[in-house]
Wavefront OBJ file of the C-alpha trace (Angstrom):
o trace
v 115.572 73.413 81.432
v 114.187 77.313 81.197
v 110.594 76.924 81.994
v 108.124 80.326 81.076
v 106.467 81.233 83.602
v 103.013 81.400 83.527
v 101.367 84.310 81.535
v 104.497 85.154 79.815
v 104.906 87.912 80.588
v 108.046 88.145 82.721
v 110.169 87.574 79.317
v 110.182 90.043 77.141
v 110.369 89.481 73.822
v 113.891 91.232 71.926
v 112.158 93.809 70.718
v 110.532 94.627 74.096
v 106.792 94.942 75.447
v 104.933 97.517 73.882
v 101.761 100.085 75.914
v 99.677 98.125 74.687
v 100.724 95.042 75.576
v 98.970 96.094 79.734
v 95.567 95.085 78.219
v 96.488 91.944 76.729
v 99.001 90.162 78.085
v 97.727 87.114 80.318
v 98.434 86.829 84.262
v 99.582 90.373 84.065
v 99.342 92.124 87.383
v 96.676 94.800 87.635
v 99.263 97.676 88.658
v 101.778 96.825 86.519
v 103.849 99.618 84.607
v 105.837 99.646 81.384
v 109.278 101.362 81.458
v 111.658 101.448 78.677
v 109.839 98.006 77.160
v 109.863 96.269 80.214
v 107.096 95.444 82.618
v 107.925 96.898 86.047
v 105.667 95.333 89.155
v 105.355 98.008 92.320
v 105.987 96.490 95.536
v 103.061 96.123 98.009
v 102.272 99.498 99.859
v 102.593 100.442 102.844
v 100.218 102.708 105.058
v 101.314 105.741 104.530
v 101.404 105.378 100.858
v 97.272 104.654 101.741
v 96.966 107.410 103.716
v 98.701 109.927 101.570
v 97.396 108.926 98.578
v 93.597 109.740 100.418
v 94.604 112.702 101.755
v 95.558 114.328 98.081
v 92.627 112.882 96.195
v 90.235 114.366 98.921
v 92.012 117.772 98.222
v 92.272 117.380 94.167
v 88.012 116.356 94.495
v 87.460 119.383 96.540
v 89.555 122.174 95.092
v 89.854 121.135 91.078
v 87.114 122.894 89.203
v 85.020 120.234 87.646
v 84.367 121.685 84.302
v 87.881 121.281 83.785
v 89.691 118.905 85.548
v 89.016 115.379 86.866
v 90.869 113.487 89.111
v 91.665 109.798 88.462
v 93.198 107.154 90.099
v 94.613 103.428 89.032
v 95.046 104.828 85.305
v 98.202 104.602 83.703
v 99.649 106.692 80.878
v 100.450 106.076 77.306
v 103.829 108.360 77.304
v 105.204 106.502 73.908
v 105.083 102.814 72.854
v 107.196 101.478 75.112
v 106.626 103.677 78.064
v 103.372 103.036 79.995
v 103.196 104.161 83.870
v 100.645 104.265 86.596
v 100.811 107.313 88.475
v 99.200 107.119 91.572
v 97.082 110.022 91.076
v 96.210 112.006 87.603
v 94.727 115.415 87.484
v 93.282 115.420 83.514
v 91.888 117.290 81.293
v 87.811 117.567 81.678
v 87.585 117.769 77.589
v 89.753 114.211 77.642
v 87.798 111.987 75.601
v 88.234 108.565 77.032
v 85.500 105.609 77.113
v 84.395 103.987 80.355
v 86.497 100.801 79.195
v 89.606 102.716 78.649
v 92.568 101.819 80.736
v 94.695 104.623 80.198
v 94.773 108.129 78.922
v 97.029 109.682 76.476
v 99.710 111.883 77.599
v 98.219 115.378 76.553
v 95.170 114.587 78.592
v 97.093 114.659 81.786
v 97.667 118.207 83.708
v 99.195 116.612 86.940
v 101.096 113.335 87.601
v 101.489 112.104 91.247
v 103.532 109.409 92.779
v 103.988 108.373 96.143
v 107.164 107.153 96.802
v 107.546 103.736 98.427
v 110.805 101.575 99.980
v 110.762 99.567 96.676
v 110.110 102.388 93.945
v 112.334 105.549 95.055
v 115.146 105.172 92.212
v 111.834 105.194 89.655
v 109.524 107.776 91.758
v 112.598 110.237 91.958
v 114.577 109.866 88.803
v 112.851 107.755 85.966
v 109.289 108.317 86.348
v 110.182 112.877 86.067
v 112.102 112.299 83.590
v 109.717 110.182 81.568
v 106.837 112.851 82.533
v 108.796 115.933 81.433
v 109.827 114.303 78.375
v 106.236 114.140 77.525
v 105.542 117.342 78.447
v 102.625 116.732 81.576
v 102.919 120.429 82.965
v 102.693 119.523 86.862
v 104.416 116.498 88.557
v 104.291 116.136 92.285
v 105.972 113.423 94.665
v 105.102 112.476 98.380
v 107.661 111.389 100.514
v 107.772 109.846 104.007
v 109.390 112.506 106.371
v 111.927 111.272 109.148
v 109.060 113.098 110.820
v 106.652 110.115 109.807
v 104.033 113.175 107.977
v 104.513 113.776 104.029
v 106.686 116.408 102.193
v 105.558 117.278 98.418
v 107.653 117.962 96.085
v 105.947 120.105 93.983
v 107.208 120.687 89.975
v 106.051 122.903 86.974
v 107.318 121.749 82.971
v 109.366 124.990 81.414
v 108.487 124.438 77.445
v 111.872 126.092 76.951
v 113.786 123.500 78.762
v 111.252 120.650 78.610
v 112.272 119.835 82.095
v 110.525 120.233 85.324
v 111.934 123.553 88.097
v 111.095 123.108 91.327
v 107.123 124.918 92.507
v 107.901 123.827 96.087
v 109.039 121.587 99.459
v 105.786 121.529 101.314
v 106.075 120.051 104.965
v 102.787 120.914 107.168
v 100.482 122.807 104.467
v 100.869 123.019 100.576
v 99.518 126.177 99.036
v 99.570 127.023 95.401
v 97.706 128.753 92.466
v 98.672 126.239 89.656
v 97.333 123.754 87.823
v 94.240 125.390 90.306
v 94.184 127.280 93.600
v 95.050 124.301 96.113
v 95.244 124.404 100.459
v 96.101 120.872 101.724
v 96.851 120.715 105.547
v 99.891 117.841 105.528
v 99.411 117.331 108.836
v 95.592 115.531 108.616
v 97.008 112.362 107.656
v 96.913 110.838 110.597
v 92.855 111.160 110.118
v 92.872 109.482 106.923
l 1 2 3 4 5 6 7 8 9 10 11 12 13 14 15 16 17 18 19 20 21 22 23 24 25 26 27 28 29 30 31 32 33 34 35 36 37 38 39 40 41 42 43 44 45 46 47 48 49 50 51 52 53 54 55 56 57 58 59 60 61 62 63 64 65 66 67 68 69 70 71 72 73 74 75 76 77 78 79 80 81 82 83 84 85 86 87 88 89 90 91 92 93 94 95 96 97 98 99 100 101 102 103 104 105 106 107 108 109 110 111 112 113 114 115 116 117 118 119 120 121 122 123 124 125 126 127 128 129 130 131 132 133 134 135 136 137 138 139 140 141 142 143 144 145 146 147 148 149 150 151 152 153 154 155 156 157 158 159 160 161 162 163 164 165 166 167 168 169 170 171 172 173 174 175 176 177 178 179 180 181 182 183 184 185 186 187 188 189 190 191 192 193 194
């Protein structure tokens, strides 16, 4: 005998889940995602993914210009109906309209998408979540990685409109320096104070 699980929600229906079907579906884990209809769970993270994480959002805080960016974190994004992800990070839009209930932001409010990659999420950190992001147009994408050196390496992309794919900004190993979406310096190598 099939039993449902609790909450539901780990059926989909035929038709699939729909973005806004994250606010109201019961037992739903607060992180989860939607991809292509279908909720998507991250694994539990691991220390670095901590410690990374920190070490961008202090840099996004300190070098973004307030009046027109903010920096969020545990948002997800409304890319279409049945795509839904939680970056880890979001550079938006200052002008983004959004009330203090809100659980996500629309996709033209977001300037910068960031994911750090984890054991369990590399196939959708490295090829689904871009592709989803470019596809939507969000001009900057950026992914941390775990060196085999045990510090991060960003991989640092700008959207071309012509293409509506993302071309490579950047590798960035010890320091990450760049002019766009704002002037940014991040020393790599402070994580191990975070």
């Amino acid at each position: 005998m099939d039993v449902e699980p609790e909450g539901g929600w780990h059926r989909p229906p035929p038709e699939g889940r729909f973005a806004e079907d994250l606010d109201t579906l019961p037992g739903l884990p607060r992180d989860a995602e939607l991809i292509d209809g279908s909720i998507v769970v991250p694994s539990p993270r691991a220390l670095f993914h901590m410690k990374a994480l920190r070490l961008v959002e202090n840099a996004f805080v300190r070098h973004a210009p307030r009046d027109s960016f903010l920096v969020r974190r545990d948002m997800s994004v409304v890319l279409s109906r049945k795509q839904r992800p939680r970056p880890d990070l979001l550079v938006v839009h200052a002008s983004a309209e959004i009330d203090d209930d809100a659980t996500c932001y629309p996709a033209d409010a977001v300037v910068l998408a960031l994911e750090v990659t984890s054991r369990g999420s590399l196939t959708l950190d490295q090829e689904w979540k871009p592709h989803l992001y470019a596809a939507a147009g969000i001009p900057f994408h950026w992914r941390v990685e775990h060196s085999a050196r045990r510090k991060p390496v960003v991989h640092a992309f700008e959207w071309d409109p012509a293409t509506r794919a993302y071309g490579p900004l950047g590798i960035f190993h010890d320091r990450l320096v760049l002019t766009v979406p704002f002037p940014i310096d991040i020393d790599l190598t402070e994580i191990d104070r975070m």
